[in-house]
N, CA, C and O of each residue as an XYZ file, in Angstrom:
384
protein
N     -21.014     11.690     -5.325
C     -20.379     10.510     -4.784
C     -20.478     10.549     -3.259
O     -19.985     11.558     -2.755
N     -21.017      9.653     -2.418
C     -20.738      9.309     -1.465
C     -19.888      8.075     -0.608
O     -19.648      6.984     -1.126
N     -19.447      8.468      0.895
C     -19.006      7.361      1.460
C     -20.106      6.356      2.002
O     -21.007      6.731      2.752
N     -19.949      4.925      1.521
C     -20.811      4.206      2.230
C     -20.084      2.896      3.017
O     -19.001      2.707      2.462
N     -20.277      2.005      4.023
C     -19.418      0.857      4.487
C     -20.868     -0.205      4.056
O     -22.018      0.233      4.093
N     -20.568     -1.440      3.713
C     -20.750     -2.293      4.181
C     -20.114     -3.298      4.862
O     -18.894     -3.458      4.829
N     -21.207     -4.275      5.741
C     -20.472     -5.315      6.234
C     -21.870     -6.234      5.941
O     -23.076     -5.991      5.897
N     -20.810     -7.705      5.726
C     -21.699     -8.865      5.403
C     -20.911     -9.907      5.363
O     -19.705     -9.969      5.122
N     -21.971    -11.043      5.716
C     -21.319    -12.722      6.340
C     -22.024    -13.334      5.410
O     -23.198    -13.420      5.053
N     -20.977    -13.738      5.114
C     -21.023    -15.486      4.088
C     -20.906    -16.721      4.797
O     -20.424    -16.565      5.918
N     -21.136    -17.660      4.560
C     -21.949    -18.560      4.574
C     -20.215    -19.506      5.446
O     -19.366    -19.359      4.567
N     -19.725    -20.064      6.314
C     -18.690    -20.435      6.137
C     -18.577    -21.724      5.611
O     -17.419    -22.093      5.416
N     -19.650    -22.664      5.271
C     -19.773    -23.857      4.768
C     -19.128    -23.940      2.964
O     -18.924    -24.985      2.346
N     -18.991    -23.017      2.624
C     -18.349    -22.631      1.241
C     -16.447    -22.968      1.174
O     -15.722    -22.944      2.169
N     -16.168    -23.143      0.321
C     -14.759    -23.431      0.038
C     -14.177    -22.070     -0.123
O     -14.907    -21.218     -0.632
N     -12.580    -21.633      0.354
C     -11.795    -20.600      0.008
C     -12.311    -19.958     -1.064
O     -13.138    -19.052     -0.958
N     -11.785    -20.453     -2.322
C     -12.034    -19.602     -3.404
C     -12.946    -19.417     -3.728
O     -12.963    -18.531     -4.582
N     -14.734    -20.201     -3.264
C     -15.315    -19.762     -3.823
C     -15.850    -18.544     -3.201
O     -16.540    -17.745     -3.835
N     -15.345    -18.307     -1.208
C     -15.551    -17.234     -0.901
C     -15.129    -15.713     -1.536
O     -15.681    -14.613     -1.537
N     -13.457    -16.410     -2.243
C     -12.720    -15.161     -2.695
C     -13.612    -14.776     -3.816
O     -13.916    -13.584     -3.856
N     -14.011    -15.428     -4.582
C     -14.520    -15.054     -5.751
C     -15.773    -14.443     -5.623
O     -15.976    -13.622     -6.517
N     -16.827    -14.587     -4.682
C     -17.816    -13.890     -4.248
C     -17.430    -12.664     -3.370
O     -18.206    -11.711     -3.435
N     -16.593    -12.576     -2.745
C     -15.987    -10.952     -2.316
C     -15.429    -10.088     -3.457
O     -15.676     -8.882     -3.438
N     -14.559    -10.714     -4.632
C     -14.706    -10.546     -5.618
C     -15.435     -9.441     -6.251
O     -15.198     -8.248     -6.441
N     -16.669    -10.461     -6.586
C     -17.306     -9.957     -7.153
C     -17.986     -8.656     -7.218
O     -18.338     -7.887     -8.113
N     -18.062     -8.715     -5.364
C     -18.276     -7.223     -5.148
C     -18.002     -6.442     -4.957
O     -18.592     -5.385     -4.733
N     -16.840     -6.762     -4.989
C     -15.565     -5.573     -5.143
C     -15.477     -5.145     -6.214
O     -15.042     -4.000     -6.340
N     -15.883     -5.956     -7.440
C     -15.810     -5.458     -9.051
C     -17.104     -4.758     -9.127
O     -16.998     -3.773     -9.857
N     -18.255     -4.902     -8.654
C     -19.432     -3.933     -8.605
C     -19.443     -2.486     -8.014
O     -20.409     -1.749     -8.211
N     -18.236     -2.044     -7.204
C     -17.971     -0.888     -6.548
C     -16.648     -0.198     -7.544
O     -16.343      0.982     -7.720
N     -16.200     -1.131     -7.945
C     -14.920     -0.962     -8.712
C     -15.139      0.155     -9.923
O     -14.459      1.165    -10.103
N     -16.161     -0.258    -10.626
C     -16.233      0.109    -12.280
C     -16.941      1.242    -11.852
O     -17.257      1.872    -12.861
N     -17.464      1.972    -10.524
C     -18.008      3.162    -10.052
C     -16.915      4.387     -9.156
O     -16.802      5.597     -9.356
N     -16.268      3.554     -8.208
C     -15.650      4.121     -7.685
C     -14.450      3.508     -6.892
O     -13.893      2.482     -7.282
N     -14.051      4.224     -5.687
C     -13.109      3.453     -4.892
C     -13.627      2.777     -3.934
O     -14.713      3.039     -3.416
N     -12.654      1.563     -3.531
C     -12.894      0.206     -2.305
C     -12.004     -0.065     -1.792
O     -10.989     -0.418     -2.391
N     -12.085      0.002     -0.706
C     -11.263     -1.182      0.525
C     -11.992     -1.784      1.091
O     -13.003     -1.350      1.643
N     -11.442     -3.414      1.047
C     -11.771     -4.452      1.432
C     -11.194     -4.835      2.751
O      -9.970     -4.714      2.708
N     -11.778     -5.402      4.324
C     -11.716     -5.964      5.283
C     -11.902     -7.241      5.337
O     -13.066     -7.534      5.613
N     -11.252     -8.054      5.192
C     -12.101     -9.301      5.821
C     -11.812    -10.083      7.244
O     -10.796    -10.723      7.517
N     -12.572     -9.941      7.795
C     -12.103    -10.234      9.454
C     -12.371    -11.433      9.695
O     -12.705    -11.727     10.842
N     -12.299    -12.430      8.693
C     -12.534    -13.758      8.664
C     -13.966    -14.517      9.663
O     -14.991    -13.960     10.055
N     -13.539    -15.881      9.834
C     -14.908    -16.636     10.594
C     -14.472    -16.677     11.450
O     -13.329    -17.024     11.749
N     -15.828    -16.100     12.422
C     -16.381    -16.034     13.434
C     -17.850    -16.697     14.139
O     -18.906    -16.856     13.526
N     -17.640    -16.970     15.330
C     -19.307    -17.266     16.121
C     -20.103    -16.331     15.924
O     -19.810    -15.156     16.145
N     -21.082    -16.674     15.536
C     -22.502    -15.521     15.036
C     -23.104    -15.446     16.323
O     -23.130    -16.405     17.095
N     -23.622    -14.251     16.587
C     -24.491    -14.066     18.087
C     -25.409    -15.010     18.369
O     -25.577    -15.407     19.522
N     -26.261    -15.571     17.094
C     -27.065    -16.209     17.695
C     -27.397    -17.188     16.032
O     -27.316    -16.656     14.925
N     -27.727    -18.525     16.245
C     -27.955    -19.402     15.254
C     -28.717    -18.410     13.928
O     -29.477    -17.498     14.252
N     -28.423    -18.700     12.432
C     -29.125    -18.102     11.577
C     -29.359    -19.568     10.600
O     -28.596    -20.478     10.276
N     -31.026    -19.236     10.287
C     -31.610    -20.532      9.456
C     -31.682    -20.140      8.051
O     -32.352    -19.165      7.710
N     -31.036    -20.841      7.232
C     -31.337    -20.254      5.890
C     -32.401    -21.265      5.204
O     -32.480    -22.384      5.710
N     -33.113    -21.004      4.245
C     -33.798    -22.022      3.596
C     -32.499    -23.129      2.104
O     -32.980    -24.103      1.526
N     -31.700    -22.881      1.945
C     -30.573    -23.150      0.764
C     -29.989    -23.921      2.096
O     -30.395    -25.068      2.282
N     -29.195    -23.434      2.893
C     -27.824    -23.833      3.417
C     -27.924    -24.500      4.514
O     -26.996    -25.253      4.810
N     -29.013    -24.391      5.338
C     -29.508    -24.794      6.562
C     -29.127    -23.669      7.896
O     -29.270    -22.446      7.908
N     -28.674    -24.448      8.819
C     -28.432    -23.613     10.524
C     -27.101    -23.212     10.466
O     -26.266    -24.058     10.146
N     -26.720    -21.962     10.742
C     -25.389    -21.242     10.711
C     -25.070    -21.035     12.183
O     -25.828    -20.571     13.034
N     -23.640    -21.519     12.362
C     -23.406    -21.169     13.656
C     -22.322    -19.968     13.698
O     -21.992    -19.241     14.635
N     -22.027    -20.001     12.791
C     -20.217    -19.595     12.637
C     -20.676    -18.675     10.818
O     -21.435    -19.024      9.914
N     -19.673    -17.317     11.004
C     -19.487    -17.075      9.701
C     -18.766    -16.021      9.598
O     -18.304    -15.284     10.468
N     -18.669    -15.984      8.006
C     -16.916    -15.487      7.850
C     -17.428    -13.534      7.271
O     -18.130    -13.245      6.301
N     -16.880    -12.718      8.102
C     -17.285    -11.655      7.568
C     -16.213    -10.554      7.337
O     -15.090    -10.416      7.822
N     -16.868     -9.868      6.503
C     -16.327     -9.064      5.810
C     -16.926     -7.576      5.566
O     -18.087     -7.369      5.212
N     -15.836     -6.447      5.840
C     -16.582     -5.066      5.717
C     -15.752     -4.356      4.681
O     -14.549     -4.533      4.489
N     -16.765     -3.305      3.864
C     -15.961     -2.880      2.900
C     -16.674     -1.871      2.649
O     -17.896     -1.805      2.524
N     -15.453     -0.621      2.534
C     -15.437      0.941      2.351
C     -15.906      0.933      1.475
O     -15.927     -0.125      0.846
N     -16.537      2.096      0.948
C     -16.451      2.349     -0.371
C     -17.013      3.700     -0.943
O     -17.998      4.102     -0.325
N     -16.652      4.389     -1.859
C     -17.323      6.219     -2.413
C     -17.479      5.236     -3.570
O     -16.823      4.284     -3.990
N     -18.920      6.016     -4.009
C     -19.654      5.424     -5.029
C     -21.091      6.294     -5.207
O     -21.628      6.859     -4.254
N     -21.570      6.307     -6.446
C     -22.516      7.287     -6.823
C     -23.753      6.794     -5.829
O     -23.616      5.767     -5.164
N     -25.012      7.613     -5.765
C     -26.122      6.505     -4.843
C     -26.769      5.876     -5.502
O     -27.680      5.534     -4.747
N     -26.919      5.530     -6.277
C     -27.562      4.552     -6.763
C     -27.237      2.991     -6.830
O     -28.071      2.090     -6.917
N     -25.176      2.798     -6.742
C     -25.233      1.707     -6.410
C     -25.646      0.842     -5.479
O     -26.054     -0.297     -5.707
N     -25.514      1.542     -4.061
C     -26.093      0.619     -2.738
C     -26.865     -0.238     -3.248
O     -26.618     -1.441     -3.168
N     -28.241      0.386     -4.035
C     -29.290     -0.650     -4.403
C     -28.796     -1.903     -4.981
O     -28.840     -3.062     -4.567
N     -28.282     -1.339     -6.112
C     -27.678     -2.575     -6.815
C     -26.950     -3.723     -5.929
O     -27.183     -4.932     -5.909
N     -26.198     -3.128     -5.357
C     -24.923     -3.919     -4.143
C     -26.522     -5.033     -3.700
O     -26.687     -6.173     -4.134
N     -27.619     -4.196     -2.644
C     -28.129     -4.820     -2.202
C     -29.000     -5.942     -3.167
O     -29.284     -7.027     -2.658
N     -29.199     -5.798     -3.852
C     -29.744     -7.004     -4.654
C     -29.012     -7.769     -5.128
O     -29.529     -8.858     -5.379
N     -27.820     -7.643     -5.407
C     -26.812     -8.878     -5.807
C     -26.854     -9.544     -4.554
O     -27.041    -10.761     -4.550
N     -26.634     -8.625     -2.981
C     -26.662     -9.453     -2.085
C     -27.320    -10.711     -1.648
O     -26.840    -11.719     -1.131
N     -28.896    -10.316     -2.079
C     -30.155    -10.762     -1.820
C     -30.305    -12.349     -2.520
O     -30.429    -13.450     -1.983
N     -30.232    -11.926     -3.989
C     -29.815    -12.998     -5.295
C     -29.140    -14.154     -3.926
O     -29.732    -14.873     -3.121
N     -27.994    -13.947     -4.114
C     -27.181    -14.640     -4.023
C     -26.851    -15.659     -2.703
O     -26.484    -14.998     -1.731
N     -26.893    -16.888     -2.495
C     -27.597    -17.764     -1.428
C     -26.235    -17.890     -0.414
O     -26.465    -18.523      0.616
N     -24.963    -17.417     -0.551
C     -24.390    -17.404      0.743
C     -23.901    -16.323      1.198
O     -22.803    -16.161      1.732
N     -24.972    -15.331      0.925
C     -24.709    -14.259      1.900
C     -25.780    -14.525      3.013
O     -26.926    -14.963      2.919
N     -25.017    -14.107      4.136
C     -25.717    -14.876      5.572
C     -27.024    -13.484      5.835
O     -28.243    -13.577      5.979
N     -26.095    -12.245      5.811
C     -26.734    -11.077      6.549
C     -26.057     -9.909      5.663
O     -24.848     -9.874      5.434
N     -26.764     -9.186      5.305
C     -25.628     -7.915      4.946
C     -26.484     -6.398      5.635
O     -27.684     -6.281      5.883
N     -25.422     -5.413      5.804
C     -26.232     -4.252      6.020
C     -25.284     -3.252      5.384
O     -24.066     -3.429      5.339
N     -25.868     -2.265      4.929
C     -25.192     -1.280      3.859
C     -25.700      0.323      4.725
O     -26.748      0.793      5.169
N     -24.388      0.705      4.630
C     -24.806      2.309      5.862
C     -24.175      3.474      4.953
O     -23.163      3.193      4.310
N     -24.732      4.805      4.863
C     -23.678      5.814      4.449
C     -23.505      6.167      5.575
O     -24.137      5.822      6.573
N     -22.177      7.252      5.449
C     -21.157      7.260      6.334
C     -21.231      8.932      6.272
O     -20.455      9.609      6.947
């Protein structure tokens, strides 16, 4: 088991719950492996404009970092749900 953090920005053009439910989710993907704490440091100005092909020009977005010990093999997983999924803005996944 290792410690790993991520942090990653969603999209802020999305409604409350459907943000909660996509933090959620990945909190239940770290969950059924190991332990999590969740940050969310809400929306913010992004350094610099981000273009998505789905959502369009991002100025602003809502982010979130989260602890977590977990076997290594999940990161991968984490990162491809990330990828999938069209309002994640940016994510980066670090061990610790």
């Amino acid at each position: 088991m290792n410690n790993y953090e991520v942090l990653y920005i969603l999209s802020d053009k999305q409604d409350a719950e459907a943000r909660k439910a996509l933090i959620g989710k990945f909190q239940a993907l770290v969950e059924g492996n190991g332990e999590v704490s969740v940050d969310e440091w809400g929306s913010r100005k992004l350094a610099y404009p981000i273009q998505t092909k789905i959502s369009g020009k991002h100025l602003t977005g809502y982010y979130v970092l989260m602890k977590f010990v977990a076997p290594p093999e999940l990161p991968a997983e984490m990162e491809r749900q990330m990828r999938i999924s069209d309002d994640v803005i940016r994510f980066m996944i670090e061990r610790v």
